[in-house]
C-alpha positions as semicolon CSV with decimal commas, in nm:
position;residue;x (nm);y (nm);z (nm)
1;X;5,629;-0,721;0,977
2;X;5,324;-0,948;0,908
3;X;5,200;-0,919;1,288
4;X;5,252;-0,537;1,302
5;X;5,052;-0,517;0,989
6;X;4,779;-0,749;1,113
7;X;4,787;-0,553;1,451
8;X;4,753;-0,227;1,272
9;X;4,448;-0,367;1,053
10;X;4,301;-0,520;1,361
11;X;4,299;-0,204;1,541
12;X;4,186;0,017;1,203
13;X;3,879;-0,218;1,183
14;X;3,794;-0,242;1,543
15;X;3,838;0,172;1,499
16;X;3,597;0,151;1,234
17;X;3,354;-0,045;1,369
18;X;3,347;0,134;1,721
19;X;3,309;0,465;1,527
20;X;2,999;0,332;1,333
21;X;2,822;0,198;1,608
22;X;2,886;0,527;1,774
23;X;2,750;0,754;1,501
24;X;2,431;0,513;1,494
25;X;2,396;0,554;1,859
26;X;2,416;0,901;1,875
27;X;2,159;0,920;1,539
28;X;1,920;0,634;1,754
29;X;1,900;0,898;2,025
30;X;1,880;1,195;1,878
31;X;1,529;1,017;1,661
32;X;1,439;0,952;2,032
33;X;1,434;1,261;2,129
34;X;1,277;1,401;1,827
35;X;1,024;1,138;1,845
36;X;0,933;1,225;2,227
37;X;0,939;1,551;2,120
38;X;0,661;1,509;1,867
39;X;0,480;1,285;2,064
40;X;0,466;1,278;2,408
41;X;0,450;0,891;2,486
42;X;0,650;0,912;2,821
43;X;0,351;0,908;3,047
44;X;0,126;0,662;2,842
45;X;0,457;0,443;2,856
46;X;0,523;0,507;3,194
47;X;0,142;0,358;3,298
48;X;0,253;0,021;3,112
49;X;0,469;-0,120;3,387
50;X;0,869;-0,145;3,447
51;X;0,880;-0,428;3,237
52;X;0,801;-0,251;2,911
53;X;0,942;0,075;3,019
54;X;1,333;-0,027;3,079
55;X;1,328;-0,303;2,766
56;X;1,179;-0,094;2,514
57;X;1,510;0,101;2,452
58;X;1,668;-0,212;2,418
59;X;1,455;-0,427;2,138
60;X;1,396;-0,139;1,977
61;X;1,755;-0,057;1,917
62;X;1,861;-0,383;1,876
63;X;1,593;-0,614;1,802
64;X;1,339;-0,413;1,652
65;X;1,566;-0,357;1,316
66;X;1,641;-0,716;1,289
67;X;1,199;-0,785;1,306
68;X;1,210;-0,534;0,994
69;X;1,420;-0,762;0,797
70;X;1,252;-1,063;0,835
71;X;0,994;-1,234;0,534
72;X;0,716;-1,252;0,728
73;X;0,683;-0,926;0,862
74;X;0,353;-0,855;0,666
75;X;0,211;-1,101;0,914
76;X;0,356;-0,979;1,208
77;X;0,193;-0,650;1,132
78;X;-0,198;-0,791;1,033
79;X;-0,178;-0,975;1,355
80;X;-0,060;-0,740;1,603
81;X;-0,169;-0,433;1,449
82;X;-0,503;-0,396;1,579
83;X;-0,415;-0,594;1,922
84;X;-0,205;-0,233;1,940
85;X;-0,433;-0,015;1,853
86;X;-0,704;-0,166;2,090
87;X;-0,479;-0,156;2,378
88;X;-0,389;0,239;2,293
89;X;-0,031;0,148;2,238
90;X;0,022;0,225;1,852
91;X;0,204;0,558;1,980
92;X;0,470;0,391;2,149
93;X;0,477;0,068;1,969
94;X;0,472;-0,087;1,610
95;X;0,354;-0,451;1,534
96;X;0,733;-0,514;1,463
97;X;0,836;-0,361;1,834
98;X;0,608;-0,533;1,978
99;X;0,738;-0,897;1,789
100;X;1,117;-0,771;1,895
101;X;1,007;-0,737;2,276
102;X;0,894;-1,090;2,280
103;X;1,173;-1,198;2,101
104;X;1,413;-0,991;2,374
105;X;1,199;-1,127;2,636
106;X;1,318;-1,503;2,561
107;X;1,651;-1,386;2,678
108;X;1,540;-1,116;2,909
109;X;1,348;-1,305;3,171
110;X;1,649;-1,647;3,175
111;X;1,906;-1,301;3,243
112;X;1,691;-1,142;3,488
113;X;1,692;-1,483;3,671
114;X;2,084;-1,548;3,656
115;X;2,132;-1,185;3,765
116;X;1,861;-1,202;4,074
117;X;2,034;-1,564;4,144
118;X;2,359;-1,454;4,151
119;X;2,314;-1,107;4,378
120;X;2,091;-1,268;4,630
121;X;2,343;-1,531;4,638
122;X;2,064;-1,815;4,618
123;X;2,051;-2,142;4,498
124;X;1,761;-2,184;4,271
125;X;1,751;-2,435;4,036
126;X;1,875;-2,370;3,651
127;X;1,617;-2,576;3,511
128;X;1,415;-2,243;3,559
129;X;1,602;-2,091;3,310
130;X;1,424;-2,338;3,000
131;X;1,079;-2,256;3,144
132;X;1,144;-1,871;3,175
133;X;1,235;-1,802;2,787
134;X;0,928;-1,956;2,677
135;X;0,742;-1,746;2,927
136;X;0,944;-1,436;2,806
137;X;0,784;-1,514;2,461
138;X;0,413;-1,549;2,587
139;X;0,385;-1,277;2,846
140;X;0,390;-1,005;2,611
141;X;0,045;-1,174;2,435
142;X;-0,111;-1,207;2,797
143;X;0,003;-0,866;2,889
144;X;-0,177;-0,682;2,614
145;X;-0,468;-0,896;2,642
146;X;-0,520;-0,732;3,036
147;X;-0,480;-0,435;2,899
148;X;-0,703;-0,477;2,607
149;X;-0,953;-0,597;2,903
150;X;-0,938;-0,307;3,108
151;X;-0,940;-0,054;2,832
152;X;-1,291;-0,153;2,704
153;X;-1,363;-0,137;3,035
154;X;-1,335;0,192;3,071
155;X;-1,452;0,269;2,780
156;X;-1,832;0,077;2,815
157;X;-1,783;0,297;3,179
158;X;-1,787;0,612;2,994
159;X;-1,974;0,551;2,746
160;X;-2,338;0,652;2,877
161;X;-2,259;1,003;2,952
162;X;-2,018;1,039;2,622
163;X;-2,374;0,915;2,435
164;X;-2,625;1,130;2,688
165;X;-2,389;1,425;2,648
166;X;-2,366;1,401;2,237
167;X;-2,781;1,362;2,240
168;X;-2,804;1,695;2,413
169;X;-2,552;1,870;2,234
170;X;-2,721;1,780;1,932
171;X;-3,056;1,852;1,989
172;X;-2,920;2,213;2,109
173;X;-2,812;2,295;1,782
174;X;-2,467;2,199;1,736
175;X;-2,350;1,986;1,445
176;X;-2,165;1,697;1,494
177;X;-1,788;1,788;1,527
178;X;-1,909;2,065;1,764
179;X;-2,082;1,785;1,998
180;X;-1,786;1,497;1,995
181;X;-1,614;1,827;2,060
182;X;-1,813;1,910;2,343
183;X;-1,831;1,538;2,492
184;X;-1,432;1,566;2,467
185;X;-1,416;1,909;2,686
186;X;-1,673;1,822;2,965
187;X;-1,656;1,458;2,944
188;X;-1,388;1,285;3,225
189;X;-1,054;1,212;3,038
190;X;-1,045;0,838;2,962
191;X;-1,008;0,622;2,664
192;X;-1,295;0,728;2,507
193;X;-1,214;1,087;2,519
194;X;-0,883;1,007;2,331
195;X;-1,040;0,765;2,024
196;X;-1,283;1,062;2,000
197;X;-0,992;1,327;1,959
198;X;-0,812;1,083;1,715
199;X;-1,184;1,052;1,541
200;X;-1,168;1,475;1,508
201;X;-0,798;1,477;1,390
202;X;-0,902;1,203;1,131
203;X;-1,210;1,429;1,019
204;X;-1,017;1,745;1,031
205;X;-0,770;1,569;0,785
206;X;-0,987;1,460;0,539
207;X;-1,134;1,166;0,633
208;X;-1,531;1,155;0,608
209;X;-1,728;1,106;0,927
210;X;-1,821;0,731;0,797
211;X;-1,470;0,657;0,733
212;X;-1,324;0,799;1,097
213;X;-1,625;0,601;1,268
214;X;-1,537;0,348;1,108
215;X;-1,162;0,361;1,187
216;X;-1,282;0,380;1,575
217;X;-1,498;0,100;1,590
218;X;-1,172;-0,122;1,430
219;X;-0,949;0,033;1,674
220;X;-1,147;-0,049;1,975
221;X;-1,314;-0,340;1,866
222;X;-1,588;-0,350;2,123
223;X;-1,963;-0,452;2,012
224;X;-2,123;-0,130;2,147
225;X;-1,917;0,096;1,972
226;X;-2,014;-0,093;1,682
227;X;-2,365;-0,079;1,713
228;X;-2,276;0,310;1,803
229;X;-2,054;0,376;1,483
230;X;-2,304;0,158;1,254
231;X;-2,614;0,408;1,351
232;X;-2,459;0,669;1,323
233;X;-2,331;0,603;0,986
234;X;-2,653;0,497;0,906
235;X;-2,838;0,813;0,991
236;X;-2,578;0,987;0,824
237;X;-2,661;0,806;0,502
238;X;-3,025;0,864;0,471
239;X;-3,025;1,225;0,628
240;X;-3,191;1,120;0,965
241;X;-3,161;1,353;1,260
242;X;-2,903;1,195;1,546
243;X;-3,048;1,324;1,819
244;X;-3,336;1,080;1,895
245;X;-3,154;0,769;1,803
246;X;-2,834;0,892;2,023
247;X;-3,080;0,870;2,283
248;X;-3,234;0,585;2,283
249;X;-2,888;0,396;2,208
250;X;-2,762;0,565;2,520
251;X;-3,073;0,383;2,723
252;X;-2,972;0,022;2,538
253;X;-2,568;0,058;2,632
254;X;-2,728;0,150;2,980
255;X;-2,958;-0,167;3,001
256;X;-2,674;-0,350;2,888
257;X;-2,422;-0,214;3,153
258;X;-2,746;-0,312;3,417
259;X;-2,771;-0,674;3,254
260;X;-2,412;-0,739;3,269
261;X;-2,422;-0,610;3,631
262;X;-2,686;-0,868;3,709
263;X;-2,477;-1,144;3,552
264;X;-2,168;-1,060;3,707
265;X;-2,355;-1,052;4,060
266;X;-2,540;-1,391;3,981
267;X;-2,242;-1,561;3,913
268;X;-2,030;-1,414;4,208
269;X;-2,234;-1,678;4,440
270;X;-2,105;-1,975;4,202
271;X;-1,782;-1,847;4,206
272;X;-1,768;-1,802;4,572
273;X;-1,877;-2,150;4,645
274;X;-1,557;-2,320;4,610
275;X;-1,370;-2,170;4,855
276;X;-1,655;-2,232;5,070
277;X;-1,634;-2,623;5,004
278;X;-1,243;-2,582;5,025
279;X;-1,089;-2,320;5,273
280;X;-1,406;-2,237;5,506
281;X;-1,617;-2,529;5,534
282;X;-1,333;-2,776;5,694
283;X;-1,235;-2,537;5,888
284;X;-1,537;-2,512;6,062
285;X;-1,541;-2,873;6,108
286;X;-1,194;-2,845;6,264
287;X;-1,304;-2,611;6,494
288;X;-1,666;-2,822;6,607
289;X;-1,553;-3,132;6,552
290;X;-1,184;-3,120;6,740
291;X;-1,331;-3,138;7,111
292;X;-1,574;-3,390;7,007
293;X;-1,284;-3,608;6,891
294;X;-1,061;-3,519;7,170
295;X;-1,289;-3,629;7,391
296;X;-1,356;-3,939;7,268
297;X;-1,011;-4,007;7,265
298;X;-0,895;-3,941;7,613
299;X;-1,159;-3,962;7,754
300;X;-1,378;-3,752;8,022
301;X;-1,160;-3,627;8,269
């Protein structure tokens, strides 16, 4: 009678348990859905490679909770908070997601190895295994860096018409929410265009036009829009008209853009020189000096 009974409350608990984690499942996905629903994330997460794309269901199911929990999540957030929001990512990720993907990504990469290993039937060393999870931990950091990277990028790119096309619209008569609306319509969509629709849903809220420049030059983090958010504000302050200083800050981001042109090409014949010393030049003294050699070795025929 004592093993039917602990058979019966065996089964009652593992009943139990499989019905909770069931409920929570189907609750997990249904806040999915509503959450795609309210904000459509699948294409920005679908630019951000497979990588992110087929884990994030994962750690932030499983993982992500866990992160919540822990004592030092107020640190986790101030350090990978505006890391986030520089990289455009704060829609589909939270400083604590992005802490439970590397933590996921210690065991993710050693699995991904094993399974890889196993299907192509190879024989790779498991020592990789040790130096993989560490990797899993630091790739996320390096990832978000290239994308921080590329995102200012685009952003400096855009910048000179965004500033050439708010000068005009000012000086035509249109206040200032009517020109970063303008700049938003005719301007080419990039990262720009989006922190200046989150800088018109942040005015349109509430939020004064110091505060929401403000707000953009943290989330981007770049030194023109900086200088761009600071004069603004600062015109704003003393009752200055924007038009004139819009453009001549649009002919400093351009001599900028020129200057860092210049650099980039003056360095490009430093940079080249190595392989020059390395890969090209000994190659050309293969190809001169090999008949010389030959010839002294056998001789003339």
């Amino acid at each position: 009678m004592l093993m039917w009974a602990a058979v019966i409350l065996i089964g009652i608990a593992t009943f139990m348990v499989t019905s909770v984690i069931f409920i929570e499942e189907d609750e997990y996905k249904a806040q999915e859905k509503l959450e795609d629903g309210v904000n459509p994330t699948q294409e920005l997460l679908k630019k951000q490679g497979i990588i992110l794309r087929y884990s994030r269901p994962f750690f932030r199911r499983y993982v992500s909770p866990v992160v919540s929990t822990l004592k030092n999540k107020k640190k986790i957030k101030e350090k990978y908070k505006r890391k986030l929001a520089a990289a455009g990512l704060q829609e589909i990720l939270s400083p604590e997601d992005f802490y439970a993907f590397k933590l996921f990504l210690i065991l993710g990469f050693p699995i991904v190895f094993l399974g890889l290993r196993w299907f192509l039937e190879e024989s790779w060393p498991l020592e990789y295994v040790f130096a993989l999870a560490p990797l899993g931990f630091i790739y996320p950091d390096l990832w978000i860096k290239g994308v921080i990277e590329n995102r200012q990028k685009e952003i400096i790119q855009a910048m000179p018409f965004a500033v050439d096309m708010l000068a005009l619209s000012v000086e035509a008569g249109l206040d200032f929410m009517a020109a970063i609306t303008k700049v938003v319509a005719k301007a080419k969509p990039s990262a720009l265009t989006t922190e200046f629709n989150i800088l018109l849903k942040e005015i349109k809220i509430g939020a004064s036009r110091a505060e929401a420049l403000r707000n953009m030059a943290w989330r981007i983090d770049l030194t023109q829009i900086s200088s761009f958010s600071a004069t603004l504000i600062a015109a704003d302050s003393v009752g200055a008209s924007i038009g004139p200083i819009l453009k001549a800050l649009s002919n400093e981001i351009r001599q900028k853009r020129s200057s860092d042109v210049e650099k980039a090409g003056a360095t490009a014949s430093t940079k080249i020189l190595f392989p020059l010393m390395f890969l090209i030049v000994p190659a050309v003294f293969v190809v001169i000096a090999s008949p010389i050699i030959i010839e002294a070795l056998i001789g003339p025929k």
